[in-house]
Every structure is written in structure tokens, then in C-alpha cells.
C-alpha positions as a printed Julia matrix, in Angstrom:
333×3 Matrix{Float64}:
  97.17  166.87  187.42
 100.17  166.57  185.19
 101.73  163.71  183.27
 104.56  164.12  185.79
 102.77  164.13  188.65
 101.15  160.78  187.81
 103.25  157.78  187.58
 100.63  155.89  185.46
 100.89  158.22  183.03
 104.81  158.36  183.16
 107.03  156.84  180.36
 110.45  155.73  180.99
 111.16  157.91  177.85
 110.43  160.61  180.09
 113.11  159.78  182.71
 116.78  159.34  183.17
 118.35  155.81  183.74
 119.24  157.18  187.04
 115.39  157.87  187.91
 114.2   154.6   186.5
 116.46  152.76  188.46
 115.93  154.52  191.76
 112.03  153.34  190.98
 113.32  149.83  190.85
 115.86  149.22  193.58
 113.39  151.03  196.19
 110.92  147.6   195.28
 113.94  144.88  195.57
 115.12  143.57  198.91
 117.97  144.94  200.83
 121.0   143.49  199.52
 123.03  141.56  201.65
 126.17  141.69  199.46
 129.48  143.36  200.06
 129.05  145.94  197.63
 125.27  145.77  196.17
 123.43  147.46  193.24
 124.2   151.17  193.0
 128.48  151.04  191.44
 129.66  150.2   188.49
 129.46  146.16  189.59
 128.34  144.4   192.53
 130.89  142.43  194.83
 129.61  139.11  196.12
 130.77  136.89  198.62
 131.79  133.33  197.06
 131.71  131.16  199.94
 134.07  128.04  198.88
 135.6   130.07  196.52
 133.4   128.78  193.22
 130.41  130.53  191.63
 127.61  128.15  189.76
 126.48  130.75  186.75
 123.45  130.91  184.56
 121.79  133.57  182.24
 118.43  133.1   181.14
 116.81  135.62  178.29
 113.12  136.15  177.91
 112.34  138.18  174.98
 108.66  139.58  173.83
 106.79  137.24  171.32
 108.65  134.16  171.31
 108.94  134.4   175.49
 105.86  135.93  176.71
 103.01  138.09  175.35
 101.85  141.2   177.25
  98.51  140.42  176.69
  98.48  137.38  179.15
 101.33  137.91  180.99
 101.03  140.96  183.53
 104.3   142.77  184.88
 104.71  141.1   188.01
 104.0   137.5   186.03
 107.26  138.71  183.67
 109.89  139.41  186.84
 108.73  136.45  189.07
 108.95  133.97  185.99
 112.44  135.82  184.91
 113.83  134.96  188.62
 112.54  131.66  188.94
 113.72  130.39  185.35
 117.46  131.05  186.27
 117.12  130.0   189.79
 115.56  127.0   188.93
 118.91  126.5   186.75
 121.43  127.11  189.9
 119.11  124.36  192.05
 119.9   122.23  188.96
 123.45  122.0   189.66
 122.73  120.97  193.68
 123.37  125.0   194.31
 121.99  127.49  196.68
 121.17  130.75  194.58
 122.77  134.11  196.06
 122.11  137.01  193.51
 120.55  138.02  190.67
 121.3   140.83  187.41
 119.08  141.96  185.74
 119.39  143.77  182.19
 115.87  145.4   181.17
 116.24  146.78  177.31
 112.17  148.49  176.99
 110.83  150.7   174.84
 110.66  153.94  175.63
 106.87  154.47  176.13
 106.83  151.31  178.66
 104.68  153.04  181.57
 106.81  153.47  184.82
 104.25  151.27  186.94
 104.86  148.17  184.93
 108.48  148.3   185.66
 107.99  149.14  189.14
 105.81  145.85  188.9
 108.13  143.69  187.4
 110.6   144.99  190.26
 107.85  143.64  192.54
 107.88  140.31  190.86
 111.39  139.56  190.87
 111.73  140.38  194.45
 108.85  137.99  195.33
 110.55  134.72  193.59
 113.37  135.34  195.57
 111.88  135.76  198.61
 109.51  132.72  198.5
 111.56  130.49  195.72
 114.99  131.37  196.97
 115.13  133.0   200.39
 118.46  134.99  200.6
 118.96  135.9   196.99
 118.38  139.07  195.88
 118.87  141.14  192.64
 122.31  143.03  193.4
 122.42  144.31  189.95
 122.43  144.74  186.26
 121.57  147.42  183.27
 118.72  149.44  181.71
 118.55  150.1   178.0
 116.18  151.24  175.22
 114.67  148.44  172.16
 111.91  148.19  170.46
 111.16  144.88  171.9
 110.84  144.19  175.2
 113.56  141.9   176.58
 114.62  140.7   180.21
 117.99  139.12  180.77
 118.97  137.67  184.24
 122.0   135.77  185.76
 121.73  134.05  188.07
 124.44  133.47  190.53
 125.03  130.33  193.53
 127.27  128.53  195.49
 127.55  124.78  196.38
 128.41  125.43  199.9
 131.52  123.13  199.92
 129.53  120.14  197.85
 130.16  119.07  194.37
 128.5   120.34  191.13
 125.7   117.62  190.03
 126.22  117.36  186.34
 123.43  115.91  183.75
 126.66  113.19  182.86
 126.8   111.57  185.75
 123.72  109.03  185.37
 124.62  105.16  185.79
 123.29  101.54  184.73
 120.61  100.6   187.59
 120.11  104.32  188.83
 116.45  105.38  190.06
 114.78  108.51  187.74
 113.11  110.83  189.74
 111.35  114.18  189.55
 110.78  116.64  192.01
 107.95  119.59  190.85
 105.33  119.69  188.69
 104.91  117.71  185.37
 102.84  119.46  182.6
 100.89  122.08  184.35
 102.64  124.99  182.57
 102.33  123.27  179.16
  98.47  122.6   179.66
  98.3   126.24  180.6
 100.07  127.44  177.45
  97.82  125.1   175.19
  94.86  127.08  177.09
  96.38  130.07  176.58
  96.72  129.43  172.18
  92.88  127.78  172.02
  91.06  129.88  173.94
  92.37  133.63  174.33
  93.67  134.56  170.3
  91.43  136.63  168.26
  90.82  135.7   164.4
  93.92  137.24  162.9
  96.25  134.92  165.61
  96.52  137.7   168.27
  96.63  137.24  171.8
  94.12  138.31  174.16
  93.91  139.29  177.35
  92.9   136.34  179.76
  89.25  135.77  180.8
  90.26  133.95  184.55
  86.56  133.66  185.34
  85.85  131.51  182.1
  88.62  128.89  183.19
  87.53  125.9   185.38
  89.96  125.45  188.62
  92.14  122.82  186.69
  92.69  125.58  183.5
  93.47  127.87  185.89
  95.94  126.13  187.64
  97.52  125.0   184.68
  97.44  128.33  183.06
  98.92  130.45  186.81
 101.89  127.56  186.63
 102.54  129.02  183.0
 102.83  132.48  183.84
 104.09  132.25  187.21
 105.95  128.71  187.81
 106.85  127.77  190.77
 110.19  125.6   190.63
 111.13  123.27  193.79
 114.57  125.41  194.31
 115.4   124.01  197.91
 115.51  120.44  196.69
 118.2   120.96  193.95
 120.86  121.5   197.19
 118.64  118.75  198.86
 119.49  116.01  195.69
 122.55  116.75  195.99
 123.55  116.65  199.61
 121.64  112.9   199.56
 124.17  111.91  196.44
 122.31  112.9   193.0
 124.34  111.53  190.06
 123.12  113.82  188.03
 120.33  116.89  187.58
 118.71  119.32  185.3
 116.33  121.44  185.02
 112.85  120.39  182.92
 112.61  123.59  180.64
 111.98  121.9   177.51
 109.57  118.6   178.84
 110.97  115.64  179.96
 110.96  113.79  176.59
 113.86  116.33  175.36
 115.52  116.81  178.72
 115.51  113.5   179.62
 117.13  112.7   176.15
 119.96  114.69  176.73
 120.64  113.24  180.63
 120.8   110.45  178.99
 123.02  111.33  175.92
 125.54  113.42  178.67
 125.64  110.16  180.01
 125.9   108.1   177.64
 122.99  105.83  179.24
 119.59  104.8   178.23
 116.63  106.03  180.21
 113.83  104.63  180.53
 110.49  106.65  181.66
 107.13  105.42  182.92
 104.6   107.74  181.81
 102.06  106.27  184.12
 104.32  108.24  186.78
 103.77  111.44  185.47
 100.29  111.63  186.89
  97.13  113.04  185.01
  99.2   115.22  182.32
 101.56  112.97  181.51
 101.3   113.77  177.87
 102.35  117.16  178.51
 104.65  116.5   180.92
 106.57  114.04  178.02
 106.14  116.62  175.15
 105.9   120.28  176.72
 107.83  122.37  179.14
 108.46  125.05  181.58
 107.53  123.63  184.72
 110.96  123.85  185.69
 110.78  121.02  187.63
 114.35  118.96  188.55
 115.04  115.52  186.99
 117.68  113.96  188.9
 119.45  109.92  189.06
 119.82  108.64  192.25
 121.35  105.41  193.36
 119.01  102.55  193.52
 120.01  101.94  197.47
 119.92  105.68  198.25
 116.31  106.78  199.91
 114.86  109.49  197.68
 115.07  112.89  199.38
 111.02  113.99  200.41
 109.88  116.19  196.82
 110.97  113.28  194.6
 108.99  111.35  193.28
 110.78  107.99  190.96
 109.66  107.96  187.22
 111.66  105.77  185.34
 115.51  104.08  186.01
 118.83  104.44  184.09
 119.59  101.1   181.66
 123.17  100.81  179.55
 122.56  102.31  176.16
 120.95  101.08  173.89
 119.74  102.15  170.37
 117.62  105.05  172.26
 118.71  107.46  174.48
 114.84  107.19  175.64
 112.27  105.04  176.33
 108.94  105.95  177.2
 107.03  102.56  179.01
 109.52  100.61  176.69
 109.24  101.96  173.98
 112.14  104.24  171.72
 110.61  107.85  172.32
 109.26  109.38  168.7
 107.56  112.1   169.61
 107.38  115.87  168.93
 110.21  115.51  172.21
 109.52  119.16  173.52
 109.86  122.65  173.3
 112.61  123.57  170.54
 112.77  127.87  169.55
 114.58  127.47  167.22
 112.33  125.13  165.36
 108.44  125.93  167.33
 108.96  129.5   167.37
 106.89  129.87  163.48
 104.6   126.59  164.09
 103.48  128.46  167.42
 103.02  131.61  166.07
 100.96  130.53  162.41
């Protein structure tokens, strides 16, 4: 059999962008759009006549390592960061582009496979977006960039400024799973020089494993950002960077003090203060407005003070999350 007769053993070197894309869009969904993937741009409906916009870039070795993170892991994770960041803003995500820059010995499954991945966020995170587009390129690292693209459906943007005095904190999705599961991922699968390794799943105990799956495959509560907003959210983002850091800049867009009860947080709430990635949705809510089902109160909004955050009364003065600019060489050493 001959290199080009197997697809493991093809290299998207060895093919035209026109063939590597042809690989990919026969793996996304049908696009719904106007004028989908295949011109020189797509051409999208815009409902109320606004688009909510978000790009999201995930780049090898700061991002992800190959070693733990398989194909698939890389496109669902790439979709469900940005959509996570439409359903922050109380929007229903509608399309997705994607720019892939790989080197040119990346085999032609694991694209195919992160084709596969993207397609199955949307179709269990985000039902009804799709990936209408986007560009291929060669680099010698690895890099996925995605917009993400939504529409508020005739309802107002829910920006992080808008949290008041005597407003109810609440979280909807999980709270330090996916920074547990990165910790697992440093201690126990490096090798002596610092090098990742590939993961031993049958050496984890169900709680690692969890932990470690919400890392490489989160699983963001996207239907509740349109859901917070619909039942009056004064403002919402998304918890990328731990709630400590996040919350801390709700409250400084706000211009508020707020207060969190780590007791709330449940079983990781040390994680869930310091770490990141869950991509769970913080949100205010006024204190005589019923929380929608999916959120869960944590802490309440005060007039600020000489902290922008609290944690069970006390001024926050911790590591306060997940920084690149600044973790990037401590995580790495």
C-alpha cells in the first residue's frame, strides 16, 4: 500500500489547501447559512440586525500539549471556549471560523479529528451553530483560532459593568474541575526533564478523571447565558481565568465590591478561587429576581470598598488566577 493510499500515513504537506479542506468540511455539519464555507467569505443571517463577536486563540505549549490533549479534545475545547464567550453576553451562538496554521507533517487523520471535535461542541454545547468558515496555513507551531459569532435575538447585551449594591452572585457550571485536572496533568504525567506525557486514564481515580476530562474537554453551560439574560442578568462573564480574577474585574467594570463565599464553591473551592477554564458563567442578578434553574448564588454585590473582592470577608490576596502573560514560564520551569 502506498503513502497515498493511506490517510494515516498522509501529511498535509502532501496535499493542496483545497484537498485538506475538502477532508474537513465533509466532518462539519451542514451549514445552515446563506452562503456557507466554500467562497471567499461566508454570509450569515443577523437576525435583529447586531452580531455579538469573539475570537479565541489556542496556541501549542502555552494552550495545550499534544501529548495529553488528543485531536478531537483540541476542536471541541476550541468551539466551546468562544461559545462559552457569546453565552457570556446573554447570546445565542450561530457560526463559527476557524483558522488552522499546522505544520506541514501534521498527519491528515488528526485534522480530520479535530474537524470531528468542533462539530460535536456545537452540536451538543450549541445546537444550531456550525463552523461556516475560516483559513488553513502552514507554522511551525500548531495554532487554532476561532470566532465565534451570535445574536441576542432582540434582547440586550449583558455587560460585566452592570453589577449593583444588594445584587445576588451566582454561578452557573462547574467550579474548579478543569483546574484540578490541569494540576493532575503537571504532577503526575511529566517526565524528568519537564516533558509531558501521554495520559495513563487507568491510573486516575474517578474524581482525577473527571477533573482531568473537564480540562481537556470542558463543557460550558451555553443555553443559560441567553437564559440569565432573558430573567434580567445585570451583568455576565465568562470564568476563563478562576473566579478570584474574573470576579475582580466584574467588580472593577462595575465599580462595585463583591463579595464571594467560598463555602459555595463546593469541594474545590480552592481551585475554583485561584484556577480556570471551566468556563463556567458568573452573572448579578437582582436580589428579588428568582435565579434561573443552573445558577447556583455564591456571593452578593456591596458598594466599593477598598477591594474589588472579598473572599468570606476578607480582601482577596491570592495568586487571583490564570495570567499568560505572567504563568506562562512559572508553568513551564
Amino acid at each position: 500500500m502506498s503513502t497515498a493510499d493511506d490517510p494515516a500515513e498522509v501529511r498535509v504537506g502532501d496535499l493542496s489547501e483545497g484537498a485538506i479542506l475538502a477532508r474537513i468540511l465533509a466532518r462539519l455539519a451542514p451549514s445552515a447559512a446563506p452562503v456557507g464555507p466554500g467562497d471567499d467569505a461566508a454570509v450569515l443571517a443577523a437576525p435583529d440586525g447586531r452580531v455579538v463577536a469573539t475570537v479565541d486563540t489556542l496556541v501549542h505549549g502555552p494552550d495545550f500539549r499534544l501529548a495529553w490533549s488528543s485531536p478531537f479534545d483540541l476542536g471541541w475545547k476550541s468551539a466551546a471556549v468562544n461559545l462559552a464567550d457569546v453565552a457570556a453576553m446573554g447570546a445565542r451562538p450561530t457560526a463559527l471560523l476557524v483558522a488552522l496554521a499546522m505544520p506541514n507533517d501534521t498527519p491528515l487523520p488528526f485534522v480530520e479529528r479535530l474537524a470531528d471535535g468542533l462539530r460535536a461542541a456545537c452540536d451538543e454545547l450549541a445546537p444550531g451553530a456550525a463552523v461556516e468558515g475560516g483559513d488553513l496555513t502552514v507554522s511551525d507551531t500548531l495554532t487554532i483560532a476561532v470566532t465565534a459569532l451570535g445574536t441576542l435575538d432582540g434582547g440586550a447585551p449583558v455587560l460585566r459593568s452592570g453589577a449593583r449594591a444588594g445584587d445576588v452572585v451566582a454561578l452557573a457550571g462547574e467550579a474548579g474541575a478543569a483546574a484540578r485536572g490541569l494540576d493532575v496533568l503537571f504532577r503526575r504525567f511529566r517526565d524528568l526533564a519537564g516533558e509531558p506525557t501521554p495520559i495513563a486514564f487507568d491510573e486516575l481515580d474517578a474524581g482525577e478523571r473527571a477533573c482531568v476530562e473537564a480540562q481537556l474537554r470542558p463543557r460550558p453551560p451555553i443555553a443559560l447565558g441567553p437564559v440569565a439574560a432573558a430573567t434580567g442578568a445585570t451583568a455576565m462573564m465568562d470564568v476563563s481565568d478562576g473566579i478570584a480574577l474574573d470576579a475582580t474585574r466584574m467588580a472593577e467594570a462595575s465599580d462595585v465590591s463583591i463579595w464571594i463565599d467560598s463555602a459555595a464553591l463546593g469541594a474545590r473551592r480552592g481551585w475554583a478561587v485561584d484556577g480556570g477554564e471551566d468556563h463556567a458563567l458568573l452573572a448579578a442578578f437582582r436580589s428579588d429576581t428568582a435565579l434561573p434553574p443552573g445558577f447556583r448564588a455564591i456571593g452578593h454585590v456591596r458598594d466599593r470598598g477598598e477591594a474589588p473582592l472579598l473572599v468570606d470577608g476578607e480582601p482577596y490576596e491570592g495568586r487571583a488566577g490564570w495570567d499568560p502573560y505572567r504563568d506562562w514560564d512559572s508553568a513551564t520551569g
